[in-house]
C-alpha positions in Angstrom: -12.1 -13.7 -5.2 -10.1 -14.3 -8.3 -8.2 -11.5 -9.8 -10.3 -11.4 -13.2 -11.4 -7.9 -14.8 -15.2 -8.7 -14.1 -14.3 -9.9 -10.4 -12.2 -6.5 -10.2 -14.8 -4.0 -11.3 -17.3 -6.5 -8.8 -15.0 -5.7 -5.8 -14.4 -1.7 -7.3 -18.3 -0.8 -8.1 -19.7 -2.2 -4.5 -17.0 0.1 -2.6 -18.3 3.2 -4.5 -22.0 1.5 -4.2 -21.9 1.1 -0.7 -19.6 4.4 0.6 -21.1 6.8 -2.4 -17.5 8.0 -3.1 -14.3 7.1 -5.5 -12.2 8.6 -2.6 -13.4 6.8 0.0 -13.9 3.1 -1.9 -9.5 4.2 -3.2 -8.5 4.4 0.4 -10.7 1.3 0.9 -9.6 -1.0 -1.7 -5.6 0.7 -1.2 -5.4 1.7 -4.8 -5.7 4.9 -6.6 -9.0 7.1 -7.3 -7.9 7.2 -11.0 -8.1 3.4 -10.9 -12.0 3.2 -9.3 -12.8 6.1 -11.6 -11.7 4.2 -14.9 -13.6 1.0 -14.1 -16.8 2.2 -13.7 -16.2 4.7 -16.5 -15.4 1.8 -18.9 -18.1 -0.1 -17.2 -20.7 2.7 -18.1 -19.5 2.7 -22.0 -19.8 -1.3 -22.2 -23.2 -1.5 -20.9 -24.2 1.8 -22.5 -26.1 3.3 -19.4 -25.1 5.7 -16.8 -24.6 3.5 -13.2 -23.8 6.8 -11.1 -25.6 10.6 -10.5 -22.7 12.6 -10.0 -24.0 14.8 -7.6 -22.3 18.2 -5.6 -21.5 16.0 -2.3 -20.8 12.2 -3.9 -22.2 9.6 -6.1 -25.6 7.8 -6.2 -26.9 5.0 -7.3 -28.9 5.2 -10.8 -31.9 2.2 -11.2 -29.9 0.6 -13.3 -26.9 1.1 -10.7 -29.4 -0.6 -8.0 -30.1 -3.4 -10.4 -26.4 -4.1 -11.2 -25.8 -3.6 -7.5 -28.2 -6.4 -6.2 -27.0 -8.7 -8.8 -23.2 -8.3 -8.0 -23.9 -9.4 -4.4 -26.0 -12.2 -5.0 -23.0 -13.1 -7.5 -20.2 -13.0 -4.9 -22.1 -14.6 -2.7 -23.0 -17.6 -4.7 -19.6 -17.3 -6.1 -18.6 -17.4 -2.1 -19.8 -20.9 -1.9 -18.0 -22.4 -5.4 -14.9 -21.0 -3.7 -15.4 -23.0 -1.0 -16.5 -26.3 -2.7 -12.9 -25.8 -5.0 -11.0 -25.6 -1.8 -12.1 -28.2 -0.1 -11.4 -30.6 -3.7 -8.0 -28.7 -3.2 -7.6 -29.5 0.7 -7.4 -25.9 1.7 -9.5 -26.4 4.4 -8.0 -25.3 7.4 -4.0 -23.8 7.9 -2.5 -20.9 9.1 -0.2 -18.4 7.3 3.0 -16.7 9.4 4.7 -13.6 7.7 6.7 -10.9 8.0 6.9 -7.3 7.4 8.0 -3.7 8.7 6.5 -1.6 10.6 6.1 1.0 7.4 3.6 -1.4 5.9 1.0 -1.6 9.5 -1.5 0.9 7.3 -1.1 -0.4 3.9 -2.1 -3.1 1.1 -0.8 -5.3 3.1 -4.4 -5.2 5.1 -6.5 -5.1 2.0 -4.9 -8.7 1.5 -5.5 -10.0 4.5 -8.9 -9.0 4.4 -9.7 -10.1 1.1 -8.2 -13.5 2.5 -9.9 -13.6 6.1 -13.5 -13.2 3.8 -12.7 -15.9 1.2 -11.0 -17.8 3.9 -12.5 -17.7 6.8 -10.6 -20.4 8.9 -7.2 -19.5 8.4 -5.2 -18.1 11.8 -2.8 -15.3 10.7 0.8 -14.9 12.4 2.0 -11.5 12.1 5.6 -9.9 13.1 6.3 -6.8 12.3 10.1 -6.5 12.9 13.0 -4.6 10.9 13.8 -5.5 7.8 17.2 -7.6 9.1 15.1 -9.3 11.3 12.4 -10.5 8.4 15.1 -11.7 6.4 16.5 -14.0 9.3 13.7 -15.3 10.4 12.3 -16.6 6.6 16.3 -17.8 6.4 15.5 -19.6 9.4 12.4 -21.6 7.6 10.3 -19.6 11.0 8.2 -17.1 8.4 6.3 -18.5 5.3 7.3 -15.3 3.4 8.2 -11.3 4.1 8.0 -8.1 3.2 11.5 -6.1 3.5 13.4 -3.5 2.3 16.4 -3.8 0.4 16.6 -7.3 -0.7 20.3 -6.9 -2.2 22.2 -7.1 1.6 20.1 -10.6 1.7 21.1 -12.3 -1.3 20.2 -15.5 0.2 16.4 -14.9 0.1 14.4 -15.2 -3.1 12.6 -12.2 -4.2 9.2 -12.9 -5.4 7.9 -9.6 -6.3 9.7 -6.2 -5.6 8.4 -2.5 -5.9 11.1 0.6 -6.3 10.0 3.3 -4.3 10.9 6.9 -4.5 12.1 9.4 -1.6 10.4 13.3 -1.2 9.6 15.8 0.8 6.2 14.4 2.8 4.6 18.2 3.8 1.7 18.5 5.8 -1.5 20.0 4.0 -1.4 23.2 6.3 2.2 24.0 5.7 3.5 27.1 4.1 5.4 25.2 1.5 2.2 22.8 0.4 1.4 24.1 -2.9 4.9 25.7 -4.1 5.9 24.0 -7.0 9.0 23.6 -7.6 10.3 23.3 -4.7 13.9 23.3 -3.8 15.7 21.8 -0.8 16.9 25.2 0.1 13.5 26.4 0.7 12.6 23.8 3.6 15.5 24.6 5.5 13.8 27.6 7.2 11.2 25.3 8.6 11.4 22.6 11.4 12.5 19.1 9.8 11.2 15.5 11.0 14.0 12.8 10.3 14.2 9.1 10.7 16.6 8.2 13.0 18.4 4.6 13.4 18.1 1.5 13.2 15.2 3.0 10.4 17.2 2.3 6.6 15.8 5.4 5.6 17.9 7.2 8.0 21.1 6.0 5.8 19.9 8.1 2.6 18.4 10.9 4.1 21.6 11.5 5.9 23.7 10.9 2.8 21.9 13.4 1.1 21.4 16.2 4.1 25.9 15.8 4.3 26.2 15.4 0.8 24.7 19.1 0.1 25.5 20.5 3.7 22.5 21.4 4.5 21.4 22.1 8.3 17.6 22.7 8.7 16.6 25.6 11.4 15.8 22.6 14.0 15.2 19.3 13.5 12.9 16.1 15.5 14.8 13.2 15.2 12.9 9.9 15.8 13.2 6.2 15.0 9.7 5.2 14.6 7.7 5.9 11.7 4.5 6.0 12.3 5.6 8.3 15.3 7.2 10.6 12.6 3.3 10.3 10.9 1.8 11.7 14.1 4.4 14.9 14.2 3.5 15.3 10.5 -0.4 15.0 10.9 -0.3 17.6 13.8 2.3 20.1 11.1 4.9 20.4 13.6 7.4 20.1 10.6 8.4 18.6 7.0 10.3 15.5 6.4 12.2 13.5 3.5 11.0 10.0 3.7 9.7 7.4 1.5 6.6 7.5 -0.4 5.5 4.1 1.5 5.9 5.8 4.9 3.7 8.7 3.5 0.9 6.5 1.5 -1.5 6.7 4.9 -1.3 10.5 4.6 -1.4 11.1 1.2 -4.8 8.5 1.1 -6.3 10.9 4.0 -5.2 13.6 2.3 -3.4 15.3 5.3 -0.4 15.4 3.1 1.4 15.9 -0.1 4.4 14.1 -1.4 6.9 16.0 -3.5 9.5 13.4 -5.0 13.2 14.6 -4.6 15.0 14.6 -8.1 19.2 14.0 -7.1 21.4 12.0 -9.0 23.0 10.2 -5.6 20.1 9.2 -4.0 18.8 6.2 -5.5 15.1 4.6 -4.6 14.0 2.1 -1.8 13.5 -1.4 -3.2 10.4 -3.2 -1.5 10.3 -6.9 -1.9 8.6 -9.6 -1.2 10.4 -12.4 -0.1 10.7 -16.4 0.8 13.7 -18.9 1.7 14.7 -20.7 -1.9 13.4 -24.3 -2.4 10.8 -24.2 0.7 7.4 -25.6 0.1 4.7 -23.6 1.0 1.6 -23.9 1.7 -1.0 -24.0 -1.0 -2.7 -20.7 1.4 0.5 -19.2 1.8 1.3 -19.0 -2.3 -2.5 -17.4 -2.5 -1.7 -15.2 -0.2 1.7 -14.1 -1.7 -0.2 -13.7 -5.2 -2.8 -11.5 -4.0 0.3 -9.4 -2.1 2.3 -9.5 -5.6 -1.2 -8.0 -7.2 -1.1 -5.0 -4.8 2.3 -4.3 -5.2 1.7 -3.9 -9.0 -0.7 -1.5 -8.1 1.2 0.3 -5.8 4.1 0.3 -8.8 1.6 1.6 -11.0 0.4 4.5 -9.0 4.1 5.7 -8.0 4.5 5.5 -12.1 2.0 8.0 -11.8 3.8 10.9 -9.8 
């Protein structure tokens, strides 16, 4: 569906329609509750009628809700069918789209854009390797990827970067944790409990150790591991805190089996995200969409780290 406002609060009021919750239609759509809340708010104002009961255990529909409701579907679905008719006057018709990313991004936006494009799309075949970020960056060098999505973008100065999203490093600290809710909190206070730390070839691993020797700091024990979403499953089951990016935490922190706590220190500077292509090749008119709805998402994401 095209990005437009109306199309937007479309795709935002049948999430909350259809699971009854702003926290449940966030974690499905990838974007923040804040973000659901304000569109149907300003929805509500425009049209001058309430769309929602707020009740103790969710949200219900209101007949005007139901209304509004049945006519958005009917829309998207008729809408559904233009779509198609302007592809095929566009040749977009059949293709395939082959990409890159890390493994970090397996549970993020990334999926919301390949779903929005499998529905609109229906006959495209997706390729998908998730490698490290070295590898991405040879492989769309090597004209074998359409496009990726990699981390620092500066050691490849031979790629172009399309869209790019600076993302901070904290303290990721399980919901049960004795530390949870202490506010500030200080990296001398963590070291009493066990610490989970990315581990080569993981990038990460470079600034968290930078920072670890460049304050001398030597936790009570530590799990060192080089997959992430291994270090996910140590943090879902609380055996221990760890400094990592607020990417790697975003599955958490959606589920809310986690909390991030940003790490304010001069020397340690922010992961860049980017999205990124081999200058001067010619895509495919399916891979740009694809790589515009991906640049959308990352402006969310930039948006909601803005809000921390």
């Amino acid at each position: 569906m095209v990005n437009t406002p109306f199309s937007r609060f479309s795709e935002y009021f049948i999430a909350v329609a259809q699971t009854g919750s702003l926290r449940k239609a966030a974690e499905q759509l990838f974007i923040s509750v804040s973000a659901v809340h304000r569109q149907i708010v300003l929805a509500e104002q425009e049209l001058g009628i309430a769309l929602f009961e707020r009740l103790n255990h969710g949200l219900r529909l209101t007949l005007a809700g139901e209304l509004l409701y049945a006519d958005l579907l009917k829309w998207q679905k008729e809408f559904q069918q233009t779509r198609i008719r302007f592809d095929e006057i566009q040749g977009l018709h059949r293709g395939s789209i082959e990409f890159g990313l890390i493994s970090a991004l397996s549970e993020s936006f990334v999926l919301h854009s390949m779903q929005h494009m499998s529905q609109h799309y229906p006959w495209i075949d997706f390729h998908v390797h998730v490698l490290d970020s070295e590898k991405v960056a040879q492989m769309i060098q090597a004209a074998e990827l359409d496009f990726g999505l990699l981390l620092n973008p500066q050691a490849h100065p031979h790629l172009e970067v399309v869209a790019f999203v600076e993302i901070p490093l904290g303290f990721v600290i399980p919901v049960e944790h004795p530390l949870a809710e202490q506010t500030p909190l200080y990296f001398s206070d963590t070291l009493p409990y066990a610490h989970l730390m990315p581990a080569p070839p993981l990038i990460i691993h470079e600034y968290v150790s930078a920072l670890y020797k460049h304050h001398q700091f030597s936790p009570r024990s530590r799990i060192e591991c080089n997959d992430i979403r291994m270090l996910m499953s140590l943090l879902k089951q609380n055996l221990g805190l760890g400094l990592m990016s607020y990417l790697d935490a975003l599955p958490l922190l959606e589920h809310q089996t986690a909390i991030f706590k940003p790490v304010q220190d001069k020397g340690l500077y922010p992961l860049t995200l980017a999205l990124c292509v081999a200058p001067k090749r010619q895509l495919s008119r399916i891979a740009q969409i694809m790589m515009k709805q991906l640049t959308e998402q990352m402006e969310q994401l930039q948006q909601q780290i803005a809000q921390l």
